[in-house]
Backbone and ligand atoms as CSV (ligand in chain L), in Angstrom:
chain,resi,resn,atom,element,x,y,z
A,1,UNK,N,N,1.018,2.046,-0.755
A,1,UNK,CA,C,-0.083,2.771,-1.391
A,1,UNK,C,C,0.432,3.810,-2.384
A,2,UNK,N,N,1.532,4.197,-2.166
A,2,UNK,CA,C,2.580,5.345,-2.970
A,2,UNK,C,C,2.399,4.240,-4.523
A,3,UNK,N,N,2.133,4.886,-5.605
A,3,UNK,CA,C,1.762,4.639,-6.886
A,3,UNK,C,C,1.094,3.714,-7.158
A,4,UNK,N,N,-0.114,3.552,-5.989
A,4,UNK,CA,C,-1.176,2.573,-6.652
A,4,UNK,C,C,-1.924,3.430,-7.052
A,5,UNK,N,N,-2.069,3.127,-8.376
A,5,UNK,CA,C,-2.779,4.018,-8.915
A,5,UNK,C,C,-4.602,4.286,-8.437
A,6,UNK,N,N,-5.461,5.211,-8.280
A,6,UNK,CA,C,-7.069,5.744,-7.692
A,6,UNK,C,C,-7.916,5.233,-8.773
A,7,UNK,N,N,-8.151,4.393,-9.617
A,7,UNK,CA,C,-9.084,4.665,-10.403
A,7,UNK,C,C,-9.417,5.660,-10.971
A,8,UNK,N,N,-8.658,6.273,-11.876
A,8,UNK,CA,C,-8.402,7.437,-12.932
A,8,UNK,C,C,-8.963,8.648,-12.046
A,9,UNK,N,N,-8.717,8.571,-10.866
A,9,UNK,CA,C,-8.359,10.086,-10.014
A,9,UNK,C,C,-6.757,10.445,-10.148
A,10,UNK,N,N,-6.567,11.863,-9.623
A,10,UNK,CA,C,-5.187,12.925,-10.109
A,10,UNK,C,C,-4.512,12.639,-8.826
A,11,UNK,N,N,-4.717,11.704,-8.275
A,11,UNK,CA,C,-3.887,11.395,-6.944
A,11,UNK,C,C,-3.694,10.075,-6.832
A,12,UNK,N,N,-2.446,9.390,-6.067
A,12,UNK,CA,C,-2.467,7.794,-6.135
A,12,UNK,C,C,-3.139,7.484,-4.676
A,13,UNK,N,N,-3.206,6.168,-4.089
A,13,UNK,CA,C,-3.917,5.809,-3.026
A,13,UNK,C,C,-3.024,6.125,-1.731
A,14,UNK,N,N,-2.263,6.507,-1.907
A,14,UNK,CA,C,-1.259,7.328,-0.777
A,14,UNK,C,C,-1.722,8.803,-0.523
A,15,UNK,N,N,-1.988,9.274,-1.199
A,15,UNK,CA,C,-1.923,10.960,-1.018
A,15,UNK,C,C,-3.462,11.136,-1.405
A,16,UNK,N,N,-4.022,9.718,-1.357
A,16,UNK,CA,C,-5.627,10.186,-1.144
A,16,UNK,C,C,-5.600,10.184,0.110
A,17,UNK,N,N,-5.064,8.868,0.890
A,17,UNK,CA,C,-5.192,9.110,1.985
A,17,UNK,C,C,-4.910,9.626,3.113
A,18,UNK,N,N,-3.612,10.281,2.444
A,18,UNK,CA,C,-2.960,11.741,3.623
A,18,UNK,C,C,-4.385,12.418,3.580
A,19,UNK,N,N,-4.472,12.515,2.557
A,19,UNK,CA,C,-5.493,14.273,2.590
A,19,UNK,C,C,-6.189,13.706,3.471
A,20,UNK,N,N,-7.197,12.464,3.086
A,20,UNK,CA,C,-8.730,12.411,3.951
A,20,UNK,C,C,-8.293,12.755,5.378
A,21,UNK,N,N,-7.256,11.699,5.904
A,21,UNK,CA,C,-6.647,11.996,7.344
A,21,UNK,C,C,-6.021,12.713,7.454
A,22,UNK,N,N,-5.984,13.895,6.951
A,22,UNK,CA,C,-5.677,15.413,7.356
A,22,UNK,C,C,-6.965,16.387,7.313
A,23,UNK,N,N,-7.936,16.304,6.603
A,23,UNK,CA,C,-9.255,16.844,6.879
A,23,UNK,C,C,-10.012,16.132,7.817
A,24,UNK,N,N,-9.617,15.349,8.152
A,24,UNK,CA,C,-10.453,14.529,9.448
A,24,UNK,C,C,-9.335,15.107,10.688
A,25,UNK,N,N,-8.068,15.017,10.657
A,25,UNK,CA,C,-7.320,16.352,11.656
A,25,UNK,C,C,-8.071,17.594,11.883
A,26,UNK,N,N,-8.154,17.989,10.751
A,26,UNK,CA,C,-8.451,19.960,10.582
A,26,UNK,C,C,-10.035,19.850,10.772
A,27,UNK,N,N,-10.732,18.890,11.156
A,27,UNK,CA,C,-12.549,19.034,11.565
A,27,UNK,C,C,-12.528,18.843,12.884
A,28,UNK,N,N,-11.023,18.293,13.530
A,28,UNK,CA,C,-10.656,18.185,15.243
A,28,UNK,C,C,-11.821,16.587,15.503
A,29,UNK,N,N,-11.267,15.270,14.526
A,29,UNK,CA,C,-12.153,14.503,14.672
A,29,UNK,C,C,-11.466,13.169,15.988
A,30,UNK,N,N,-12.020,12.855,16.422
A,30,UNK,CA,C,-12.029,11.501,17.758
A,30,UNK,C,C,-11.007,11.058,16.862
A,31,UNK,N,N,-10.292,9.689,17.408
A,31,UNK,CA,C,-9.178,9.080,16.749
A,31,UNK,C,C,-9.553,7.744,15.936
A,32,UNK,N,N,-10.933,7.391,16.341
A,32,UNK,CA,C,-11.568,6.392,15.454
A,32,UNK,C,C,-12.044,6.622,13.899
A,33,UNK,N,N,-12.202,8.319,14.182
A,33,UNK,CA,C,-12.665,8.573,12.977
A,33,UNK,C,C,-11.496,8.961,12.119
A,34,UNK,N,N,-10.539,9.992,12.704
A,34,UNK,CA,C,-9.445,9.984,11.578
A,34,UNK,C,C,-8.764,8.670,11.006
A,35,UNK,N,N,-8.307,7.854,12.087
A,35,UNK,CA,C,-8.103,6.346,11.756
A,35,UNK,C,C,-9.190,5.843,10.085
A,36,UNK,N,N,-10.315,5.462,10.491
A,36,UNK,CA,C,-11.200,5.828,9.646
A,36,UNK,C,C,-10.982,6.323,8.215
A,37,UNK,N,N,-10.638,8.120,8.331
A,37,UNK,CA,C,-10.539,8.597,6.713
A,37,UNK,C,C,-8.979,8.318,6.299
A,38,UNK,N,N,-7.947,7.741,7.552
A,38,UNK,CA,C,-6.767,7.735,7.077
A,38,UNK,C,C,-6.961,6.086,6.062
A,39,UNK,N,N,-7.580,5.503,6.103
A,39,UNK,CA,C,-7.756,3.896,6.074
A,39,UNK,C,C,-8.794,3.459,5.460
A,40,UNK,N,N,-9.822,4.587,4.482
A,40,UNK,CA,C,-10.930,4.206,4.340
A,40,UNK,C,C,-11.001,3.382,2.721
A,41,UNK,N,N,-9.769,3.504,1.899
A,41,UNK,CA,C,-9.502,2.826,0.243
A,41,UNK,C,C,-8.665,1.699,1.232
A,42,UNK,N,N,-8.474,1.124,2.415
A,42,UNK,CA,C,-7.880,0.288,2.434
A,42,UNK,C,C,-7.777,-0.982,1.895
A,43,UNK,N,N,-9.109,-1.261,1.573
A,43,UNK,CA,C,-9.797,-2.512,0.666
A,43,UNK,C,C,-9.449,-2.109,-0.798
A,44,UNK,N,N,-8.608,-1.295,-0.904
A,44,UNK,CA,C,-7.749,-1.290,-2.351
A,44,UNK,C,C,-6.907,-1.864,-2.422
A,45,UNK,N,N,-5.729,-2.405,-1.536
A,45,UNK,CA,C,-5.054,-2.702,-1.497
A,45,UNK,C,C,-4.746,-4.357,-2.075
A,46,UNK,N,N,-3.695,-4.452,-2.692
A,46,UNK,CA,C,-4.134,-6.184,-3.384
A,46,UNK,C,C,-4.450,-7.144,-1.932
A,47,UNK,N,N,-3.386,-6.699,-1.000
A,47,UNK,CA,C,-3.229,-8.293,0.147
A,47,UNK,C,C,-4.495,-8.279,0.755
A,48,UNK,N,N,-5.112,-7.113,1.158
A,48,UNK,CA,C,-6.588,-6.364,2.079
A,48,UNK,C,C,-7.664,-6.907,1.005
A,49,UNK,N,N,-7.789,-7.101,-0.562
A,49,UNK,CA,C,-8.479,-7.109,-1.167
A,49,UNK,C,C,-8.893,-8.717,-1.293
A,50,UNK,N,N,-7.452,-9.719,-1.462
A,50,UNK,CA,C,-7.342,-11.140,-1.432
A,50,UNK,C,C,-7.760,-11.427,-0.441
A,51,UNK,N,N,-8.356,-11.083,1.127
A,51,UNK,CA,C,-9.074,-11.368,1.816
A,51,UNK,C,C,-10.431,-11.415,1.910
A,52,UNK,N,N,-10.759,-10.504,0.474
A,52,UNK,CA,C,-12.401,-11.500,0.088
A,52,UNK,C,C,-12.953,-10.936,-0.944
A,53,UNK,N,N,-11.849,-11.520,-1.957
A,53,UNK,CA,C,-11.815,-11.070,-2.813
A,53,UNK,C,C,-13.642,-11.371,-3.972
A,54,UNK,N,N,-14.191,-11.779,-3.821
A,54,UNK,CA,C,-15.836,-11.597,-4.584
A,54,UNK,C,C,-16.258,-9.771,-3.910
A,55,UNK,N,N,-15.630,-9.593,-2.638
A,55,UNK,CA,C,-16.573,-8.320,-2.102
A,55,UNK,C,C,-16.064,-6.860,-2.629
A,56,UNK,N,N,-16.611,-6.124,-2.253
A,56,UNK,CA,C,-16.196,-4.594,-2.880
A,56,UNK,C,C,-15.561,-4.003,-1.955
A,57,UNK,N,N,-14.890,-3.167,-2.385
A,57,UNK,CA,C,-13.579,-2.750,-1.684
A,57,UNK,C,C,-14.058,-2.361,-0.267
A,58,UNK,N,N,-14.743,-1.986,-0.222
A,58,UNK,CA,C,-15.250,-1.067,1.270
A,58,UNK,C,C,-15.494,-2.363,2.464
A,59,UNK,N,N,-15.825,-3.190,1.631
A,59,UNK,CA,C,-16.027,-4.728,2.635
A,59,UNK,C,C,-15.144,-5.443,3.263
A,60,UNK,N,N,-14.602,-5.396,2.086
A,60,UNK,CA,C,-12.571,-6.011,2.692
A,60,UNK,C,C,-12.010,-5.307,3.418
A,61,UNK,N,N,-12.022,-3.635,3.553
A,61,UNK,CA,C,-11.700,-2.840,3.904
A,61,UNK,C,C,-12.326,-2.690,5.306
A,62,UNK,N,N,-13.663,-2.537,5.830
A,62,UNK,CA,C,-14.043,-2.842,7.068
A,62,UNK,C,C,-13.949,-4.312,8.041
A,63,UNK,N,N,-13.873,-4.877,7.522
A,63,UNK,CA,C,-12.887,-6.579,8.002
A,63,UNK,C,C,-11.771,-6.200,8.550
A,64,UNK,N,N,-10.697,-5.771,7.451
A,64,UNK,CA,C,-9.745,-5.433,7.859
A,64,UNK,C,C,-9.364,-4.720,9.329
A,65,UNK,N,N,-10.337,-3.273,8.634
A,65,UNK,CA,C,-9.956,-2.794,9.938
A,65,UNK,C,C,-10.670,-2.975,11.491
A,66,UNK,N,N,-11.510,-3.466,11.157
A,66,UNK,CA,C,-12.259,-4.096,12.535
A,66,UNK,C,C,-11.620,-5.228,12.620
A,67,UNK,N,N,-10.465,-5.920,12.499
A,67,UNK,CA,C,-9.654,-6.651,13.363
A,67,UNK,C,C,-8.355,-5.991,13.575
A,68,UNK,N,N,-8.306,-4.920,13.068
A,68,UNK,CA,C,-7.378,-3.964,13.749
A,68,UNK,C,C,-7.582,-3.237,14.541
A,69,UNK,N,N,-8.561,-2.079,14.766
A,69,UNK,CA,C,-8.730,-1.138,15.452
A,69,UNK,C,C,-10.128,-1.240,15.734
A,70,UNK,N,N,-11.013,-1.834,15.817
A,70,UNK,CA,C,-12.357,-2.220,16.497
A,70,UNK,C,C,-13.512,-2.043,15.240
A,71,UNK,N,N,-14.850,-2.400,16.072
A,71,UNK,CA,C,-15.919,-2.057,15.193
A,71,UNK,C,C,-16.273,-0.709,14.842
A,72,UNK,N,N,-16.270,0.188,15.646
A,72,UNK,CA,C,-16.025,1.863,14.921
A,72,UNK,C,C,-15.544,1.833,13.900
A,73,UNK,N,N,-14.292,2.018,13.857
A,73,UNK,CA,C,-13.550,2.748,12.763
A,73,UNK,C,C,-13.736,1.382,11.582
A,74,UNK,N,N,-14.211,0.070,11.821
A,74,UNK,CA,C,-14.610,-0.636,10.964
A,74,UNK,C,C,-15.891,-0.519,10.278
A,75,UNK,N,N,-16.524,0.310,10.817
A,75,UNK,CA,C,-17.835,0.370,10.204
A,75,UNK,C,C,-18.082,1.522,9.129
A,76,UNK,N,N,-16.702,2.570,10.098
A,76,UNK,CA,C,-17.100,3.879,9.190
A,76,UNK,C,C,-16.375,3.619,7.985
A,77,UNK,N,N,-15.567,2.730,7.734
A,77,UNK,CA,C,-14.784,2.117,6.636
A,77,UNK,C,C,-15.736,1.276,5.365
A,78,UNK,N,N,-16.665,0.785,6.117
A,78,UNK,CA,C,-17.441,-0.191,5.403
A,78,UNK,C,C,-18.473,0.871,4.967
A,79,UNK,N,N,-18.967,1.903,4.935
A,79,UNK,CA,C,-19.987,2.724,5.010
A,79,UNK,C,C,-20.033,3.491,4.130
A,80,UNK,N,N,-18.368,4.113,3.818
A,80,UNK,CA,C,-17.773,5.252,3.202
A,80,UNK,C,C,-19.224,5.052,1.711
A,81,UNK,N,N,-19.074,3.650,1.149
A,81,UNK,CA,C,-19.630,3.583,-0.202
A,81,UNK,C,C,-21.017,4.064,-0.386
A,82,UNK,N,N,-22.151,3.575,0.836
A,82,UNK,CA,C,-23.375,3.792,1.436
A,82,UNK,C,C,-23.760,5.034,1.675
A,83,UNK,N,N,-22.493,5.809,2.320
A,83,UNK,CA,C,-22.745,7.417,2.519
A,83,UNK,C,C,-22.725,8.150,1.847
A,84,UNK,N,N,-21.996,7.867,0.370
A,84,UNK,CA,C,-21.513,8.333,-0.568
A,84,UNK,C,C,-23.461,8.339,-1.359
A,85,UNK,N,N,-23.747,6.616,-1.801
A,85,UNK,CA,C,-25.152,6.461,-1.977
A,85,UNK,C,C,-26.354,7.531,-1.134
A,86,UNK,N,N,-26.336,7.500,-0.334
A,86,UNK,CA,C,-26.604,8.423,0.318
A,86,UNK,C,C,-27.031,10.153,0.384
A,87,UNK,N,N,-26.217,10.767,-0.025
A,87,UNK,CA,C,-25.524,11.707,0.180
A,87,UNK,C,C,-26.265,12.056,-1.577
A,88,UNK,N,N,-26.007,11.523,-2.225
A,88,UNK,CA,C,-26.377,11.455,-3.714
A,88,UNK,C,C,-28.427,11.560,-3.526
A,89,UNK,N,N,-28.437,10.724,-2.329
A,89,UNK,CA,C,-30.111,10.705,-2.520
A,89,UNK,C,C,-30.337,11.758,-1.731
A,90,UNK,N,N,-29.716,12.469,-1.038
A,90,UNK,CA,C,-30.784,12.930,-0.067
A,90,UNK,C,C,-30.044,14.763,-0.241
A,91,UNK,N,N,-29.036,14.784,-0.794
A,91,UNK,CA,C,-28.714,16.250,-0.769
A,91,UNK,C,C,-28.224,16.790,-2.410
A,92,UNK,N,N,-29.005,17.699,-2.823
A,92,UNK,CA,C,-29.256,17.949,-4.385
A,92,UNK,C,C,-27.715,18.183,-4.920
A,93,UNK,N,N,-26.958,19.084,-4.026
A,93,UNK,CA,C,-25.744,19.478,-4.658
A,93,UNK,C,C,-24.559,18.812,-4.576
A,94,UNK,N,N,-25.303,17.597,-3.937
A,94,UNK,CA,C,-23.580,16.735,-3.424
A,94,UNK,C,C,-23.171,15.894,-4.876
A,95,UNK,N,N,-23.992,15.839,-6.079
A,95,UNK,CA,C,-23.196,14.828,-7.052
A,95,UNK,C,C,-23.068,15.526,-7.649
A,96,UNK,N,N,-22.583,16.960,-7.641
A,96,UNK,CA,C,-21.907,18.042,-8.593
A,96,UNK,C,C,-20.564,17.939,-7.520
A,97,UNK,N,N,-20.130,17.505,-6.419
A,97,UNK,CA,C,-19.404,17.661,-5.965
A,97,UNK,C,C,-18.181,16.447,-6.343
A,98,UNK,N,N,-19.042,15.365,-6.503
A,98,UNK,CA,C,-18.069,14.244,-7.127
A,98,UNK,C,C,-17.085,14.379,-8.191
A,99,UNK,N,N,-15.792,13.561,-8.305
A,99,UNK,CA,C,-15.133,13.424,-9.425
A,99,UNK,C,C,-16.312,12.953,-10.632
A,100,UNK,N,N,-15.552,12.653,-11.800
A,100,UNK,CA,C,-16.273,12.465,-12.600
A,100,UNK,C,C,-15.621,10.557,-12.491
A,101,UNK,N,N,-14.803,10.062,-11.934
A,101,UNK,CA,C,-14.519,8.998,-11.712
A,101,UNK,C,C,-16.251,8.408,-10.746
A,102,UNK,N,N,-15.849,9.192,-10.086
A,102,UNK,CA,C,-16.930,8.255,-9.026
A,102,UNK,C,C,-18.021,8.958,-9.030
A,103,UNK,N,N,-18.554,9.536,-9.895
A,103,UNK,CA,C,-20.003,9.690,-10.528
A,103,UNK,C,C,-20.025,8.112,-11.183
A,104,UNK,N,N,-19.566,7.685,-11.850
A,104,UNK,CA,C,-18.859,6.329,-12.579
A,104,UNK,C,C,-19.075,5.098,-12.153
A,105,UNK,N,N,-18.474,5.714,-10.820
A,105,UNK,CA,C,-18.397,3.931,-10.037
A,105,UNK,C,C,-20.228,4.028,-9.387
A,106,UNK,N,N,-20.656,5.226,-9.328
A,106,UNK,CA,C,-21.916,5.753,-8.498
A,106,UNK,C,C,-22.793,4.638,-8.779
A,107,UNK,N,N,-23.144,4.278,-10.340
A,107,UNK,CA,C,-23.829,3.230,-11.141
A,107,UNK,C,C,-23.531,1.570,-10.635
A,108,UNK,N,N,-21.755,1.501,-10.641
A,108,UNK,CA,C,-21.919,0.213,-10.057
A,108,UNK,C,C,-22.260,0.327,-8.857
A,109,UNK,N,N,-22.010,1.119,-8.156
A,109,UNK,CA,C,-21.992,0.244,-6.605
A,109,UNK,C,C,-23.874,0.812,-6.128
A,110,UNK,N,N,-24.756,1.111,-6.977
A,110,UNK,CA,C,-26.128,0.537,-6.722
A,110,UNK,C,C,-26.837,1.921,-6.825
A,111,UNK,N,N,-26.189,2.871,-7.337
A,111,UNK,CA,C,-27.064,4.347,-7.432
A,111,UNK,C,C,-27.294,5.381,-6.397
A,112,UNK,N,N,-28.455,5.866,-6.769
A,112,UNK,CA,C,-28.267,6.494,-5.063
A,112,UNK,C,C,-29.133,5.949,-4.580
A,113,UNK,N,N,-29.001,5.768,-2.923
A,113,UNK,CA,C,-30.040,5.424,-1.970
A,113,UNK,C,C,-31.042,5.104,-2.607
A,114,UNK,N,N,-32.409,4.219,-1.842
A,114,UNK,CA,C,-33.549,3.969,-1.528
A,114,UNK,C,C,-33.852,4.628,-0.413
A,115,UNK,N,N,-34.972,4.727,-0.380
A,115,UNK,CA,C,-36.310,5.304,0.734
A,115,UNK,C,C,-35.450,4.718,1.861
A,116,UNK,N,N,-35.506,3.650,1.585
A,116,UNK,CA,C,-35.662,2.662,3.153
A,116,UNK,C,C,-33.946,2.174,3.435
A,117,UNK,N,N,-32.973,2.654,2.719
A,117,UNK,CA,C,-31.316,2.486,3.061
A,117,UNK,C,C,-31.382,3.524,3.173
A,118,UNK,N,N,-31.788,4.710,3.241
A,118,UNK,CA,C,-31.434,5.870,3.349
A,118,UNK,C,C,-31.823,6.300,5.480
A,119,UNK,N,N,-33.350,5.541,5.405
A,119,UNK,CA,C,-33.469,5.653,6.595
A,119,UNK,C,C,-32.939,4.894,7.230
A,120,UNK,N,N,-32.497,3.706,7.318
A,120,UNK,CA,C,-31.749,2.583,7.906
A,120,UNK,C,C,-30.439,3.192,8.118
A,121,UNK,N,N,-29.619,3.717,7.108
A,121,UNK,CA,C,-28.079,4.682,7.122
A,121,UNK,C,C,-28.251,5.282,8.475
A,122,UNK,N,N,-29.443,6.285,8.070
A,122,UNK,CA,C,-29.581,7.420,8.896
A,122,UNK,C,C,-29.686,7.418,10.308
A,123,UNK,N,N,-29.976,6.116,11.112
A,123,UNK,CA,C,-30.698,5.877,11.960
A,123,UNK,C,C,-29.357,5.069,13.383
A,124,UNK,N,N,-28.223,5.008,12.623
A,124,UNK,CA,C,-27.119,4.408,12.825
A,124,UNK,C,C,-26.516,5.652,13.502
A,125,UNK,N,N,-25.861,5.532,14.779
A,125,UNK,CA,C,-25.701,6.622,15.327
A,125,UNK,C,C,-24.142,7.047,15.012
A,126,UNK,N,N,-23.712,5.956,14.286
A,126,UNK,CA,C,-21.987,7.070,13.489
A,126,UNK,C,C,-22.405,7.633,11.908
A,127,UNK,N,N,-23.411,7.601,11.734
A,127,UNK,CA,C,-24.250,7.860,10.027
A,127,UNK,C,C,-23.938,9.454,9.918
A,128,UNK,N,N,-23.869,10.490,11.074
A,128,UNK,CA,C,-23.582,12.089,10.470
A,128,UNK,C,C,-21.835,11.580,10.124
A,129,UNK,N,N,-21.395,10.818,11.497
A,129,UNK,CA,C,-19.576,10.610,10.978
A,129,UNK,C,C,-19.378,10.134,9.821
A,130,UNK,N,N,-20.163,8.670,9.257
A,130,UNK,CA,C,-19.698,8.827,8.057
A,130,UNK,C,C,-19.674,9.397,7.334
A,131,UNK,N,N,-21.016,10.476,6.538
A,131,UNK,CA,C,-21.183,11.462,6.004
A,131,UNK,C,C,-19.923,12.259,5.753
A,132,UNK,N,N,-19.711,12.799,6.887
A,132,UNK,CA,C,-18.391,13.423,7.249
A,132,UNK,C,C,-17.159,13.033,6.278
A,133,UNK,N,N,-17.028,11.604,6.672
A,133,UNK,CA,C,-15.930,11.047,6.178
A,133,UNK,C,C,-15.937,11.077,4.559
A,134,UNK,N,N,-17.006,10.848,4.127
A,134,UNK,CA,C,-17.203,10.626,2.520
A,134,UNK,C,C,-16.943,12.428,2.042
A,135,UNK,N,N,-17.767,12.958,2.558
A,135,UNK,CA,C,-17.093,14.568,1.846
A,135,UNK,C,C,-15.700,14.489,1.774
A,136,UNK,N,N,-15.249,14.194,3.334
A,136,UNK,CA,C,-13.173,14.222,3.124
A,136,UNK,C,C,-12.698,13.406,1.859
A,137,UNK,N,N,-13.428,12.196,1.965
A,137,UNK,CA,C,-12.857,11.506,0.872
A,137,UNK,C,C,-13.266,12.331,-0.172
A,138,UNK,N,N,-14.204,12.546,-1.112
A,138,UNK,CA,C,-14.478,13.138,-2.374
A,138,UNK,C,C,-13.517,14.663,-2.124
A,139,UNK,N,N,-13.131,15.200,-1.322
A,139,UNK,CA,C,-12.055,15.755,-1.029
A,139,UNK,C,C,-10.216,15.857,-1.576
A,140,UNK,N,N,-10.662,14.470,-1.327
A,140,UNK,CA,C,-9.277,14.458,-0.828
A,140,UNK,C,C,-8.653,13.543,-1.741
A,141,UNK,N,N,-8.787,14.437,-3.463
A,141,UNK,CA,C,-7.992,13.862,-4.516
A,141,UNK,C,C,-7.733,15.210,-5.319
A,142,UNK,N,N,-6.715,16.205,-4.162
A,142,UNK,CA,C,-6.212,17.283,-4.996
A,142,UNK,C,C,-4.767,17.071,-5.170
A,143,UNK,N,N,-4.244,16.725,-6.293
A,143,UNK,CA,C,-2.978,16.747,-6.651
A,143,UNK,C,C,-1.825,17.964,-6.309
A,144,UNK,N,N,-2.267,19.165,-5.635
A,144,UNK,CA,C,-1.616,19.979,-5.031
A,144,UNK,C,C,-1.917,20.319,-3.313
A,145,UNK,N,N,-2.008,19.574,-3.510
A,145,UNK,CA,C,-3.233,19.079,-1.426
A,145,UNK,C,C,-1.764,19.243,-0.816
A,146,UNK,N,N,-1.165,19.555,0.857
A,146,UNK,CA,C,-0.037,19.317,0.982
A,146,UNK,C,C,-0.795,18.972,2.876
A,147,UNK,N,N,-0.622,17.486,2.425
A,147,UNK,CA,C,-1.277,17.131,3.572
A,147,UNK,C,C,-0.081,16.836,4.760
A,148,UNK,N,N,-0.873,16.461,5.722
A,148,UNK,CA,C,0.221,16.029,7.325
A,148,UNK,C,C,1.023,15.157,7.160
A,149,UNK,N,N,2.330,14.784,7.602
A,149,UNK,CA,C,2.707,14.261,7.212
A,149,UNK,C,C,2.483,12.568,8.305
A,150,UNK,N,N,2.671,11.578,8.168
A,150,UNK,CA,C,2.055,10.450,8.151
A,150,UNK,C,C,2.269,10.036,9.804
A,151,UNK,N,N,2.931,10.341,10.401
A,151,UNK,CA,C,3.241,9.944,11.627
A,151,UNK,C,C,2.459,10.844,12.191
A,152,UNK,N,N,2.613,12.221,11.922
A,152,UNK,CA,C,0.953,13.058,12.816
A,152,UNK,C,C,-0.066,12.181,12.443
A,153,UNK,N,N,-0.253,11.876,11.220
A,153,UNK,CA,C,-1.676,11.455,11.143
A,153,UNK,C,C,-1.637,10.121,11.885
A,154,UNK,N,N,-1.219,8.549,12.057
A,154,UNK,CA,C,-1.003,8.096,12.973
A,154,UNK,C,C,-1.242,8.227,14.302
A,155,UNK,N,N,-0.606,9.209,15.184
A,155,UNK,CA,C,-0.263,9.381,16.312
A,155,UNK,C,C,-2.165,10.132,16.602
A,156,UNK,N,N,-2.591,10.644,15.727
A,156,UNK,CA,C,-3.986,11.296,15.747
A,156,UNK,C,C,-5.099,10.119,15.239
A,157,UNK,N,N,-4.516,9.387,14.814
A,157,UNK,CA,C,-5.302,8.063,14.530
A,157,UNK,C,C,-5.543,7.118,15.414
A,158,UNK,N,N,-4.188,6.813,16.133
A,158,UNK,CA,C,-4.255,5.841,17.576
A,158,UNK,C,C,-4.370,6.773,18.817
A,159,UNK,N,N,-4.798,7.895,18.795
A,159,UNK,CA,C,-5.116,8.387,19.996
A,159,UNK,C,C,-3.837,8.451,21.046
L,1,LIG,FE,FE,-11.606,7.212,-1.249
């Protein structure tokens, strides 16, 4: 993940994902969920991506990890994009909080929420965790971030 490049974010897909799984450390989160923000661009990855490859990253990415580490931390993986949608519909100040990258991608991947995905999200009883997780992520592309180093996050990931 070390110099794959973020989609014109100031961080590569390595040291996005220290940070997320170090703010999912520092919120004192279960090990499904740091797992989760440590793993959540995993569907970036080319080999993770060639596993289905027509779908959007977050799809390949919850596959993935729900044959790794279960349906939890697979779902909150698959979600990240939804919560993000989300989050855009239902709370005024959260798309001043976005990069200006993924204000960007906001358009492709379907805008913000509907009425009725918004209540469907909501109604899902890991829907505050993902939430959660998507702030870490929109987080967690500071180029001076000096996150955990990878075996804590691990060892806090597999419990
Ligand atoms: Fe991300």
């Amino acid at each position: 993940m070390a110099d794959l490049p973020y989609d014109g974010e100031d961080v590569d897909q390595l040291a996005h994902a220290l940070q997320a799984g170090t703010l999912a450390v520092a919120a004192g989160s279960r090990p499904a969920l740091v797992a989760a923000a440590l793993l959540h661009d995993v569907g970036r990855l080319p080999h993770v991506e060639a596993t289905l490859p027509q779908a959007p990253h977050e799809r390949a990415g919850a596959a993935y990890v729900t044959g790794l580490l279960g349906a939890e931390a697979g779902w909150l993986v698959g979600s990240h994009v939804l919560a993000k949608r989300a989050l855009v519909a239902t709370d005024p100040d959260y798309l001043a909080l976005l990069s200006p990258t993924s204000v960007r991608t906001l358009a492709e991947q379907g805008g913000p929420a509907s009425g009725g995905e918004v209540e469907r999200f909501l109604r899902h009883r890991l829907a505050a965790d993902a939430m959660d997780l998507r702030r870490w992520d929109d987080r967690a592309k500071n180029p001076a971030a000096r996150p955990l180093p990878i075996e804590q996050l691990l060892d806090a990931a597999l419990g």
